[in-house]
Backbone as CSV, one residue per row, in Angstrom:
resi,resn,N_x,N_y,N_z,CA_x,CA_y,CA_z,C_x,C_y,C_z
1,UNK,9.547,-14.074,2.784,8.463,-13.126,2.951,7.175,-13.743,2.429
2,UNK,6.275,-13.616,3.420,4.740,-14.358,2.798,4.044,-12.987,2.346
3,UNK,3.532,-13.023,0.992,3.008,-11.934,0.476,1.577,-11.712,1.189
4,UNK,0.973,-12.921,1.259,-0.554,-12.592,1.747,-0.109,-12.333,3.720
5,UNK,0.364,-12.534,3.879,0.702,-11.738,5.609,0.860,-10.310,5.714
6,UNK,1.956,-10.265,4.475,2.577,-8.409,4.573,1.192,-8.059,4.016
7,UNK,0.439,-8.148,2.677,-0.835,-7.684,2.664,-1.687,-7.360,3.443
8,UNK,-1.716,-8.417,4.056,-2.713,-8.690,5.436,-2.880,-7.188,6.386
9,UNK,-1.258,-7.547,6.717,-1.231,-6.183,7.483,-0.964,-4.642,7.149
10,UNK,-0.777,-4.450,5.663,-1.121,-3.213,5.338,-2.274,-3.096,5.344
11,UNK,-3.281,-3.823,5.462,-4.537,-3.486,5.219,-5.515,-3.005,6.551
12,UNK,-5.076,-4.339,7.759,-4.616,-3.528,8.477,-4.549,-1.750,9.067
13,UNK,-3.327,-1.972,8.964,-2.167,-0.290,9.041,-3.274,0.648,8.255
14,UNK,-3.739,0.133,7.231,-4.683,1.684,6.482,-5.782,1.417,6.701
15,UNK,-6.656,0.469,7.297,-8.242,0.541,7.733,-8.376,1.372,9.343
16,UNK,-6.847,1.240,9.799,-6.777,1.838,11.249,-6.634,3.696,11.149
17,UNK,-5.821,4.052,10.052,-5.365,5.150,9.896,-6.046,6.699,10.063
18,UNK,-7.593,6.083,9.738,-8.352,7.049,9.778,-8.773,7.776,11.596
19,UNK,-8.451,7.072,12.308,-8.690,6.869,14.050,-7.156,7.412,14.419
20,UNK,-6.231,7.469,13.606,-4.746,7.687,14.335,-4.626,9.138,14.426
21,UNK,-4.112,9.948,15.352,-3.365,11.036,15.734,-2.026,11.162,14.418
22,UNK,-1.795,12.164,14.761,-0.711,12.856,14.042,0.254,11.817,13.382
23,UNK,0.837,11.724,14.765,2.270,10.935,14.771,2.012,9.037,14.667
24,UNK,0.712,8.969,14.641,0.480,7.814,14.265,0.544,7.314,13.313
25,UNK,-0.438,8.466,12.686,-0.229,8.102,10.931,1.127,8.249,10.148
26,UNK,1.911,9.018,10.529,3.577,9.016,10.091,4.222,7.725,10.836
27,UNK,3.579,7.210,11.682,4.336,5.817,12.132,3.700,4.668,11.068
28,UNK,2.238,4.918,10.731,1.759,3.928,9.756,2.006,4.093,8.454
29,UNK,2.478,5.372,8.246,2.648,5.506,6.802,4.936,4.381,6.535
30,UNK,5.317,5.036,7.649,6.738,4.663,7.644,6.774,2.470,7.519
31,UNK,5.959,2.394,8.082,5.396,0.936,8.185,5.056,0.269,7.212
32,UNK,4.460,0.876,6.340,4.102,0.391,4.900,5.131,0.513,3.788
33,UNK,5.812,1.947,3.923,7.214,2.148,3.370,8.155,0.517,3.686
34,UNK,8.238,0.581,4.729,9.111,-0.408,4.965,8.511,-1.846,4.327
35,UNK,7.195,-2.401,4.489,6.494,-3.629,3.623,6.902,-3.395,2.066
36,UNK,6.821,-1.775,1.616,6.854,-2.194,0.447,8.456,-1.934,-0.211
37,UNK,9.258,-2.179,0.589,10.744,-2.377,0.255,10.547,-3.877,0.457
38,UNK,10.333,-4.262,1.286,10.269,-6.177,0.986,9.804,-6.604,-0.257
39,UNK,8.574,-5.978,-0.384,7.888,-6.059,-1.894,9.019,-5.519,-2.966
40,UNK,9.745,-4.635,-2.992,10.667,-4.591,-3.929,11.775,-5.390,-4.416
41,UNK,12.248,-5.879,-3.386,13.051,-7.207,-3.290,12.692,-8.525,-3.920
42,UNK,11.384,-8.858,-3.432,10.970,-9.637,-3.798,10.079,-9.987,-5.870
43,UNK,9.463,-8.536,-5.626,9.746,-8.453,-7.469,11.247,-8.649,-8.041
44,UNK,11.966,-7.980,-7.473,13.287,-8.505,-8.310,13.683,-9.768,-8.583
45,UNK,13.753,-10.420,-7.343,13.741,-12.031,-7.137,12.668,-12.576,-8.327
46,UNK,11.655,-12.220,-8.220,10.460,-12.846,-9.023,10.355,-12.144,-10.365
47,UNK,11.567,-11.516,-10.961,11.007,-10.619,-11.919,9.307,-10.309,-12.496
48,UNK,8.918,-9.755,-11.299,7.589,-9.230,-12.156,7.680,-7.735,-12.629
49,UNK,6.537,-7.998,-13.865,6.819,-6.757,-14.109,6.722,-5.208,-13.859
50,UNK,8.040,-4.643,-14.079,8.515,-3.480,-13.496,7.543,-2.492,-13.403
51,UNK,6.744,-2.262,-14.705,6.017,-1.568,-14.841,4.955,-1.603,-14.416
52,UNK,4.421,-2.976,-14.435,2.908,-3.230,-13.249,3.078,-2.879,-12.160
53,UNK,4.092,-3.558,-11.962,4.499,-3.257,-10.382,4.610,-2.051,-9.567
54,UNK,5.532,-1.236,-10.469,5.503,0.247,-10.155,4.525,1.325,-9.825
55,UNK,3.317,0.860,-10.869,1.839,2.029,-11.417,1.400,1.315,-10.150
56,UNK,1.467,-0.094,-9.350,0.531,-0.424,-8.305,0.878,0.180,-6.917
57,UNK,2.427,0.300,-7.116,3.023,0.279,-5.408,2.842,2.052,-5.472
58,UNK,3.013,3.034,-6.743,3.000,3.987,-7.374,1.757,4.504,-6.464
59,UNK,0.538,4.090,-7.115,-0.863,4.325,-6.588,-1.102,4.364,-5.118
60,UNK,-0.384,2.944,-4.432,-0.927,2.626,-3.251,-0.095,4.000,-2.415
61,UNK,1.316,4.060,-2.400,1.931,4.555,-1.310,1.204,6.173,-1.950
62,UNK,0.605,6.670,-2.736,0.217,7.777,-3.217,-1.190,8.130,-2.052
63,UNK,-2.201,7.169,-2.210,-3.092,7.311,-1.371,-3.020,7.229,0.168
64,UNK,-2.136,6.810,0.647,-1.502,6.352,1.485,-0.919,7.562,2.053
65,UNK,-0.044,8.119,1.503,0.273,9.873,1.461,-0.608,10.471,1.796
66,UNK,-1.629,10.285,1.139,-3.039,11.515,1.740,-3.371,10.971,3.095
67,UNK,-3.559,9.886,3.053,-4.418,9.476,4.681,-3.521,10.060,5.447
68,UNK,-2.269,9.784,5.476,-1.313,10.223,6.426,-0.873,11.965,6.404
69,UNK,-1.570,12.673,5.689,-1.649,13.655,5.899,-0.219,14.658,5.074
70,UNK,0.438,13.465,4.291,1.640,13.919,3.484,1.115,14.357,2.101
71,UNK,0.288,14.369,1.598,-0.411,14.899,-0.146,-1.434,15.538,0.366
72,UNK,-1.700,16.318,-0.890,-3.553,16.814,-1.080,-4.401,15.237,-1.175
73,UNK,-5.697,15.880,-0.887,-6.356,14.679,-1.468,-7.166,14.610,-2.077
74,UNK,-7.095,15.119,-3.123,-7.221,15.232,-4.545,-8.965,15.020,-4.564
75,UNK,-9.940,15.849,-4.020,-11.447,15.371,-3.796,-12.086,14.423,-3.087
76,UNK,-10.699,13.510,-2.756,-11.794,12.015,-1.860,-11.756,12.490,-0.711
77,UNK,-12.545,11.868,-0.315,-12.703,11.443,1.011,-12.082,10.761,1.775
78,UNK,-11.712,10.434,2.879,-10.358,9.738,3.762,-11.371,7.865,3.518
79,UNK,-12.191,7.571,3.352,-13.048,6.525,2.995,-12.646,5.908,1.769
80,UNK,-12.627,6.760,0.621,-12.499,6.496,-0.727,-10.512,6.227,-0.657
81,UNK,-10.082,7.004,-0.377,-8.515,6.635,-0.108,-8.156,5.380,0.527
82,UNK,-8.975,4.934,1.674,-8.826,4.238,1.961,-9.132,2.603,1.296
83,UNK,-10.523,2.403,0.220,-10.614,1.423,-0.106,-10.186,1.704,-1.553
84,UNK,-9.064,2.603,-2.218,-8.473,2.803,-3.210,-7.066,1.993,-2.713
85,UNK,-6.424,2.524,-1.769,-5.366,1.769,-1.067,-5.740,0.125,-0.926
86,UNK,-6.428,0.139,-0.285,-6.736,-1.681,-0.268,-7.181,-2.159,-2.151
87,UNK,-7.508,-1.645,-2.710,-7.726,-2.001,-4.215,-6.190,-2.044,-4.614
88,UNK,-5.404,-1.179,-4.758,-4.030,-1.388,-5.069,-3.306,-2.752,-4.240
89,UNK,-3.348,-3.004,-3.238,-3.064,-3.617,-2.514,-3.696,-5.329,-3.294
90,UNK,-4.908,-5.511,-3.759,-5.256,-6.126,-4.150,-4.759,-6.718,-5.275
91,UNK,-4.131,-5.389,-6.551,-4.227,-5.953,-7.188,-2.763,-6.345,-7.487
92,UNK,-1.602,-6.218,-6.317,-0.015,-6.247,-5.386,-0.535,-7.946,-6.053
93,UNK,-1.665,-8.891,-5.433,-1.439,-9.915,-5.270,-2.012,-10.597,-6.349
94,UNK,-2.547,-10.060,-7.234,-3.253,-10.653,-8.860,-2.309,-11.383,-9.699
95,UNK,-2.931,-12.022,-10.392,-2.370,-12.522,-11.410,-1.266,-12.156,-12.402
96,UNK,-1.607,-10.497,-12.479,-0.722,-9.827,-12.898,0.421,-9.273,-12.282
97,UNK,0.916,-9.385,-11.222,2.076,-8.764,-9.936,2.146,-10.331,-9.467
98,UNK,2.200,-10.742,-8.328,2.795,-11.560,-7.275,1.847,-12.897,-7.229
99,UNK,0.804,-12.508,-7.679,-0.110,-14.253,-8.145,-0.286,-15.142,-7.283
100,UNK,-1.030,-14.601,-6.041,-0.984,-15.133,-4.839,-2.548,-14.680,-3.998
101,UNK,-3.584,-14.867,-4.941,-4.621,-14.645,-4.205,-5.189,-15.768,-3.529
């Protein structure tokens, strides 16, 4: 699994989300679910830590929820969710998680 590809294309999947129909966004939200089970695998393999790891993938699939129309959204804006999601996503590949910027 290349981390900066699967990144790539969640980013992708949630810059598009805001333009998708219903059943789109439950196809993009299921899509990212699935990236970030690779990502789970792959922390294990790499023991990073659990807890970074968690509060990041925690955050992302959270905002991610709202765009797709599965949470409240808690005051933002579908804009602000969106470059909150790509910030989590960001920081998936920091120094601190997967270390692959």
């Amino acid at each position: 699994m290349n981390v900066n590809l699967c990144t790539k294309k969640m980013k992708t999947i949630i810059a598009s989300i805001q333009t998708q129909n219903e059943i789109e966004k439950l196809q993009s939200y299921g899509a990212i679910v699935s990236i970030m089970e690779l990502f789970d695998d792959l922390a294990e393999i790499l023991a990073v830590s659990e807890d970074i790891y968690q509060q990041y993938k925690t955050s992302l699939l959270w905002h991610c929820q709202v765009l797709c129309g599965l949470e409240e959204a808690a005051g933002l804006d579908e804009a602000s969710h969106v470059e909150a999601a790509c910030e989590e996503i960001r920081k998936l590949k920091s120094v601190h998680c997967f270390n692959c910027n």
